[in-house]
C-alpha positions as CSV (number, residue, x, y, z in Angstrom):
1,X,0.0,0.0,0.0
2,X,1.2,3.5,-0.8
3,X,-0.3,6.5,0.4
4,X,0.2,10.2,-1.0
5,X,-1.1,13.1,0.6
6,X,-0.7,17.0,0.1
7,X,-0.9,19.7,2.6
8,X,-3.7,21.8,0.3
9,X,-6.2,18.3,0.8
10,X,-8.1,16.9,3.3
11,X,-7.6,13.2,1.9
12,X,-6.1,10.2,2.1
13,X,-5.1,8.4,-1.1
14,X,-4.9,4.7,-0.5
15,X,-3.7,2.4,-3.4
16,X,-4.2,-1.2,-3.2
17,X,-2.0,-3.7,-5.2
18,X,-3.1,-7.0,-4.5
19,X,-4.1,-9.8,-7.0
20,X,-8.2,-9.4,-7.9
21,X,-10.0,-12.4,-9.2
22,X,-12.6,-10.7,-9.8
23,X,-12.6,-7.6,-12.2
24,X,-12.1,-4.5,-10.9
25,X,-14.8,-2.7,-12.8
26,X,-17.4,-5.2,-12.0
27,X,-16.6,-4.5,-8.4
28,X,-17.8,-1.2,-8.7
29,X,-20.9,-1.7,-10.6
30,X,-22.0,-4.0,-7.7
31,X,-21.1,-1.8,-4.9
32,X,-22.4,1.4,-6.6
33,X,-25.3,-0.9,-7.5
34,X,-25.6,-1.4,-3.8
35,X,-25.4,1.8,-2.7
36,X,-28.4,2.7,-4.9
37,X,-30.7,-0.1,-3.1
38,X,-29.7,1.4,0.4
39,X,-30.6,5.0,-1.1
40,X,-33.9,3.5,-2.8
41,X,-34.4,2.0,0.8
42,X,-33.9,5.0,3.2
43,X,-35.6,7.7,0.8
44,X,-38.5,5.2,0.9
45,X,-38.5,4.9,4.4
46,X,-38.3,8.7,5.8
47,X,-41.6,10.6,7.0
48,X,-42.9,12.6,4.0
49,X,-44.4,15.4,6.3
50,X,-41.1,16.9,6.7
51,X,-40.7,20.4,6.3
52,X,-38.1,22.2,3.6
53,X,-34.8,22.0,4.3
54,X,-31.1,21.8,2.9
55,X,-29.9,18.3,4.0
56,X,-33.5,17.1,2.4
57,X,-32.6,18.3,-1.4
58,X,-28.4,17.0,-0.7
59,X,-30.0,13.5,-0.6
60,X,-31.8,13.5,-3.4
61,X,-28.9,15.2,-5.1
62,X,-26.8,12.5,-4.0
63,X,-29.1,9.5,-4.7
64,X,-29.1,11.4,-8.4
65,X,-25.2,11.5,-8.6
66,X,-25.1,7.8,-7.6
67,X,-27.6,6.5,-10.1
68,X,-25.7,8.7,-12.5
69,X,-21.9,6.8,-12.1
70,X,-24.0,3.5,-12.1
71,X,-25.5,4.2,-15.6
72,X,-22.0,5.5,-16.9
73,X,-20.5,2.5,-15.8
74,X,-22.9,0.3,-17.2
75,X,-22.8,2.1,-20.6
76,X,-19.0,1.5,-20.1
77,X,-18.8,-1.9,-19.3
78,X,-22.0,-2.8,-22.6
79,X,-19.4,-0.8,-24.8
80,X,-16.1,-1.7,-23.7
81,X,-14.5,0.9,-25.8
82,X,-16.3,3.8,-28.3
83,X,-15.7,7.1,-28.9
84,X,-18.5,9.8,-28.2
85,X,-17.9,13.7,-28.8
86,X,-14.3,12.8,-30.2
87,X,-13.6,11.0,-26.9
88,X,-12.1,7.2,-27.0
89,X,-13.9,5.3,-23.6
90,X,-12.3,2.6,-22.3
91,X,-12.9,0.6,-19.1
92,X,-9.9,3.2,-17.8
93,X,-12.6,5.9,-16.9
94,X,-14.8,3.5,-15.1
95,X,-12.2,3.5,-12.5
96,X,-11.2,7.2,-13.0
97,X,-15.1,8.6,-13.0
98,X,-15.0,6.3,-9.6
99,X,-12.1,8.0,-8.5
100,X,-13.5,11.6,-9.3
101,X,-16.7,10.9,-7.8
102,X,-14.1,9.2,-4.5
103,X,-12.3,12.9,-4.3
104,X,-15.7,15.1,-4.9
105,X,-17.4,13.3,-2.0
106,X,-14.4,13.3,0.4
107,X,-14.6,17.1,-0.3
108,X,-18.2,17.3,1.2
109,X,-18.6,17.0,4.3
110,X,-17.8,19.9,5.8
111,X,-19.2,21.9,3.9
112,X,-22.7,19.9,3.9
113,X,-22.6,19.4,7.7
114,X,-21.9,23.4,7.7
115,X,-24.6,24.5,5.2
116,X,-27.2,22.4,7.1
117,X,-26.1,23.3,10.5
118,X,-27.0,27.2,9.4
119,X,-30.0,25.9,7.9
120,X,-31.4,24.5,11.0
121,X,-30.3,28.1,12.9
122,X,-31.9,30.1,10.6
123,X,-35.3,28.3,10.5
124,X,-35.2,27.8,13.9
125,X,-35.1,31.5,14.6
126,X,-37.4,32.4,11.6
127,X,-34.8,35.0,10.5
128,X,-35.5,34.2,7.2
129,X,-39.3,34.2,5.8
130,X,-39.5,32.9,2.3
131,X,-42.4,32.0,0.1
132,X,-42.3,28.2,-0.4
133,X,-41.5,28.5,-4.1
134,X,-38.3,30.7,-3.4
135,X,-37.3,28.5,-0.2
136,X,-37.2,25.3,-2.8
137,X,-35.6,27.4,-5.6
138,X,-32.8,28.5,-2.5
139,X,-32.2,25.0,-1.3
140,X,-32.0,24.2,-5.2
141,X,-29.5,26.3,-6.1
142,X,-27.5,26.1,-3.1
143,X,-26.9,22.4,-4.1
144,X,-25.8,23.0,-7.4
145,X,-23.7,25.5,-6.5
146,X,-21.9,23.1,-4.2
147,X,-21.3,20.0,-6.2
148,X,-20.1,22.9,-8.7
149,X,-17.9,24.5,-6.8
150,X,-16.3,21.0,-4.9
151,X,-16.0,19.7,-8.5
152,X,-14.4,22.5,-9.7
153,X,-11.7,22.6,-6.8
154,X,-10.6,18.7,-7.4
155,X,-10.5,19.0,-10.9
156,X,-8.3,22.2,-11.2
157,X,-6.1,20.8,-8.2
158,X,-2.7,20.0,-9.1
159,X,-2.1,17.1,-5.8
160,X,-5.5,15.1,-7.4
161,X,-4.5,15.6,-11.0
162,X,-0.9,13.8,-9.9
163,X,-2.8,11.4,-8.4
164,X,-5.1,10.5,-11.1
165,X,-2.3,10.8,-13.6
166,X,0.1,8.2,-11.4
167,X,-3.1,5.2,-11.2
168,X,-2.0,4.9,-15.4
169,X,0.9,3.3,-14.2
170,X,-1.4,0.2,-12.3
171,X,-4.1,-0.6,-15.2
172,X,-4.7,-3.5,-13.2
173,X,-5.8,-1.5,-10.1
174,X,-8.3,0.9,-9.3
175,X,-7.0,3.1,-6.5
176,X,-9.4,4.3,-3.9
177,X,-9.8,7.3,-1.4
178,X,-10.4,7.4,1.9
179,X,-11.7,11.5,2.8
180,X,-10.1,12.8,6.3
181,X,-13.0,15.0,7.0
182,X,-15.2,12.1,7.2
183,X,-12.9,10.2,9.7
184,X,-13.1,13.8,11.8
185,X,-16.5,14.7,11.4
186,X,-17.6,11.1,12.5
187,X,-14.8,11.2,15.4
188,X,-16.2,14.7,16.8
189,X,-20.4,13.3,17.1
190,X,-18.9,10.1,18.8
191,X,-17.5,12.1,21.5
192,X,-19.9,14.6,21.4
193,X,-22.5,11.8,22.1
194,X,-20.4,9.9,24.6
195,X,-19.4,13.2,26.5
196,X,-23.4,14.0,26.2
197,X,-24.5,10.4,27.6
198,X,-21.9,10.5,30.5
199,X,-23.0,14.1,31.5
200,X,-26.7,12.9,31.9
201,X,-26.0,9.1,33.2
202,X,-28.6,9.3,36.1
203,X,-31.1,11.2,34.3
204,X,-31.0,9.3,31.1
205,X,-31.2,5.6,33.3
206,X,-34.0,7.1,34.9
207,X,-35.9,8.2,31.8
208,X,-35.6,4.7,30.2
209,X,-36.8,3.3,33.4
210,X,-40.0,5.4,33.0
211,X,-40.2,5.6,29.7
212,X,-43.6,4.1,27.7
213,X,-43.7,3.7,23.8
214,X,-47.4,3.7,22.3
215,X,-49.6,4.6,19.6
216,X,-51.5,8.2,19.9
217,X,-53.3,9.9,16.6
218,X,-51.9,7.0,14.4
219,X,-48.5,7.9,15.8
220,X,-45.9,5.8,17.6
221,X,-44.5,8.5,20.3
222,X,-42.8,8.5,23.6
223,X,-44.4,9.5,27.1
224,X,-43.3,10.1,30.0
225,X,-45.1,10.8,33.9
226,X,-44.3,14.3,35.1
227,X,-46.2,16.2,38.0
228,X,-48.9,18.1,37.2
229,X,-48.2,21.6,38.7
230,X,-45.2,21.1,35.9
231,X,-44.6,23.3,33.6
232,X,-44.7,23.6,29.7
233,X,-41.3,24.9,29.1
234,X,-38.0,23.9,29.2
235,X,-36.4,24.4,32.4
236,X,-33.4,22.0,32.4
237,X,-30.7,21.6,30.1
238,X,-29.5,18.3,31.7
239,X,-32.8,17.1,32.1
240,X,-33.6,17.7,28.1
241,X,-30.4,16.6,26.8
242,X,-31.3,13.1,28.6
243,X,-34.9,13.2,26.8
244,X,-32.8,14.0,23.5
245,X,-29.9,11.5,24.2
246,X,-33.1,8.7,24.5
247,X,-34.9,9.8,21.3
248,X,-31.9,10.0,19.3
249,X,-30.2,6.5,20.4
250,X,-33.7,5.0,20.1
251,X,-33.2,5.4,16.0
252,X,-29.6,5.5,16.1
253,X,-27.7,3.4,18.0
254,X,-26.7,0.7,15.8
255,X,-25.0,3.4,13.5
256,X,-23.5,5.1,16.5
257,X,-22.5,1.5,17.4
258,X,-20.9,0.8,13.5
259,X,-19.5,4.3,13.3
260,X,-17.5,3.4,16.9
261,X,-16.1,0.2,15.6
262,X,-15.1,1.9,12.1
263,X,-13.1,4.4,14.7
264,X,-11.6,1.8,16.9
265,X,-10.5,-0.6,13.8
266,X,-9.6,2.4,11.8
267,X,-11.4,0.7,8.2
268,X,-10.5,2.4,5.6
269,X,-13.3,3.1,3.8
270,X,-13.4,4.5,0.3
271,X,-15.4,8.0,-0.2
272,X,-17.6,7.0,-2.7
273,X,-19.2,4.6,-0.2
274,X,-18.6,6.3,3.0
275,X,-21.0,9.2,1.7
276,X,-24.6,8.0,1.4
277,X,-27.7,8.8,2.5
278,X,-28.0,7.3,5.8
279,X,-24.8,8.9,7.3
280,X,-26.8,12.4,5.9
281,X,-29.9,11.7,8.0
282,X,-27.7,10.7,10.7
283,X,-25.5,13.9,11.2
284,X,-29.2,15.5,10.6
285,X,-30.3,14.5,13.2
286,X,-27.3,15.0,15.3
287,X,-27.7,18.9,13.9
288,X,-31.3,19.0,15.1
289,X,-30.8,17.7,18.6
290,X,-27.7,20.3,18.7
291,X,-29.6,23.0,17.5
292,X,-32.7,22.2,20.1
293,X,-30.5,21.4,23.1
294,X,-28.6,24.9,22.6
295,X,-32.2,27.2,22.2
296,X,-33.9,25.0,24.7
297,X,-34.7,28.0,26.5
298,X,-36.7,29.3,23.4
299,X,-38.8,25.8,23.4
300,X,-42.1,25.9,23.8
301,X,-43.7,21.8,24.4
302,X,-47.3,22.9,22.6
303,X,-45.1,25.0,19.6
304,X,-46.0,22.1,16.8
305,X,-44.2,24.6,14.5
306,X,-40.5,22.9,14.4
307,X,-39.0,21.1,12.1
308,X,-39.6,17.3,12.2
309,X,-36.5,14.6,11.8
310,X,-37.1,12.3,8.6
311,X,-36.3,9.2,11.0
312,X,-35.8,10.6,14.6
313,X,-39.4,11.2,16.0
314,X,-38.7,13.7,18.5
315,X,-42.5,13.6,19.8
316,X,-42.8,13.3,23.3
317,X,-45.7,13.2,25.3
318,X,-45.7,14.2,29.1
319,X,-48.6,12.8,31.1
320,X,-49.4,13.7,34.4
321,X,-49.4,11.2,36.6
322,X,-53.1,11.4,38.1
323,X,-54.4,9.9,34.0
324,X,-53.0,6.5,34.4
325,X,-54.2,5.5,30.7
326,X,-53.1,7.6,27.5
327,X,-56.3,7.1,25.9
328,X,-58.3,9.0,28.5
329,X,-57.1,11.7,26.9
330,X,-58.7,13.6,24.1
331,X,-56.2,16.4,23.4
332,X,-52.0,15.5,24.7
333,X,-51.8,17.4,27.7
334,X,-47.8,18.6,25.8
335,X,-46.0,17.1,23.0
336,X,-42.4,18.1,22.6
337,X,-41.0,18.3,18.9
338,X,-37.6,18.7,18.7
């Protein structure tokens, strides 16, 4: 294995020269093919009654960009080698529209995590009061703009075009890249979460012990006792960063779990797989607890005006203790949306 790195990009070009039975390029094909069955799978499975929102039109963007390699590489691998526009395609540019695609993803994070972290501020404060034709045509545009822009920079960077340039030498071999910021970004929610969880030990074990899951208004939500002289706003932070660690963990633990063996084994995952669309509605949701825990001051538990998590369902119901039966209720005394 040889690695090259430059100090102008957050990568980490890993080139492996082992013996492949199988062919290279049919590799890819199944993985991407893969990756666009988990995408299928997860858009299908989100809530549809979410509201606007930047990390919402990335996906799809995404899911588009993947669908769009697997066809080229199908048309590749039918054609084995034509010329279109002047251009002679070989099986070469399967594995160097791979690699392409393996630097413009490693590129994204950041900037993604950052856009949508602004996003979530600025809708949470209702700063920003768009019709909902301009709001999609914003979101739009903003997503262009940054696959543009990230494209841009690894094409017209000199590092990535050595790199590109130096995989001619290994026809055999399709190099793959592993993006630093991913390794980071996953490395600072892992703490972020454990720190959180360790803050709020007592008050999360205590929250699980009380905790009921049921069915109210066709909706599976969380409820927990409370006193009844209570009141409706947020008056701990410790105490609702324990209700948020529970609601979060409830959806995401076996990713946090995957994402902490990934750390500890340090797997070098290549770029092109590492960003999909369920590590987008993960950090999402990460963003959305973040964003709630630090303007839980501002919370009100009847405001039903807040953005709702595609997969996270941040509902919960406080009962007071004197109705012993959920039902007996016509109206939720509060629901929380986070």
């Amino acid at each position: 294995m040889t690695a090259l790195s430059s100090e102008n990009c957050s990568f980490q070009y890993q080139l492996h020269q082992t013996s492949q039975p199988l062919d290279v390029n049919c590799l890819l094909f199944l993985i991407i093919l893969g990756k666009i069955l988990l995408n299928i799978l997860t858009l299908g499975m989100r809530r549809k009654n979410t509201c606007q929102n930047f990390m919402e039109y990335f996906c799809i963007s995404l899911a588009f960009i993947d669908l769009l390699l697997l066809v080229n590489i199908s048309i590749i691998l039918y054609f084995r080698d034509f010329v279109l526009l002047s251009i002679r395609f070989t099986k070469y540019h399967i594995c160097l529209l791979t690699q392409i695609i393996s630097f413009t993803y490693g590129f994204l994070h950041y900037p993604v995590f950052l856009i949508a972290c602004i996003d979530y501020c600025l809708n949470f404060s209702k700063t920003t009061k768009l019709s909902f034709k301009c709001q999609k045509l914003f979101y739009f545009f903003t997503v262009i703009l940054i696959w543009i822009s990230v494209l841009a920079y690894v094409l017209g960077d000199p590092a990535i075009y050595q790199s590109l340039k130096a995989q001619n030498a290994y026809s055999h071999h399709c190099p793959f890249y592993v993006s630093i910021q991913s390794y980071w970004l996953s490395l600072f929610m892992v703490m972020i979460l454990f720190v959180a969880f360790i803050t709020s030990w007592e008050e999360v074990t205590t929250l699980v012990q009380a905790v009921r899951i049921t069915s109210y208004m066709n909706e599976t939500i969380l409820y927990f006792p409370f006193s009844s002289h209570s009141s409706y706003t947020v008056r701990s932070k410790k105490i609702f960063l324990s209700k948020l660690i529970v609601c979060f963990l409830s959806t995401w633990l076996p990713f946090v779990l995957l994402q902490v063996i990934i750390l500890l084994l340090k797997v070098q995952v290549p770029a092109y797989i590492e960003m999909n669309i369920p590590w987008l509605y993960f950090v999402n949701s990460f963003l959305i607890a973040t964003v709630y825990w630090f303007n839980c001051h501002k919370l009100n538990l009847r405001d039903i005006g807040l953005p709702l998590d595609p997969f996270v369902n941040w509902k919960c119901c406080f009962i007071p203790l004197t109705i012993p039966n959920l039902e007996q209720i016509e109206k939720p005394i509060s629901i929380m949306i986070c």
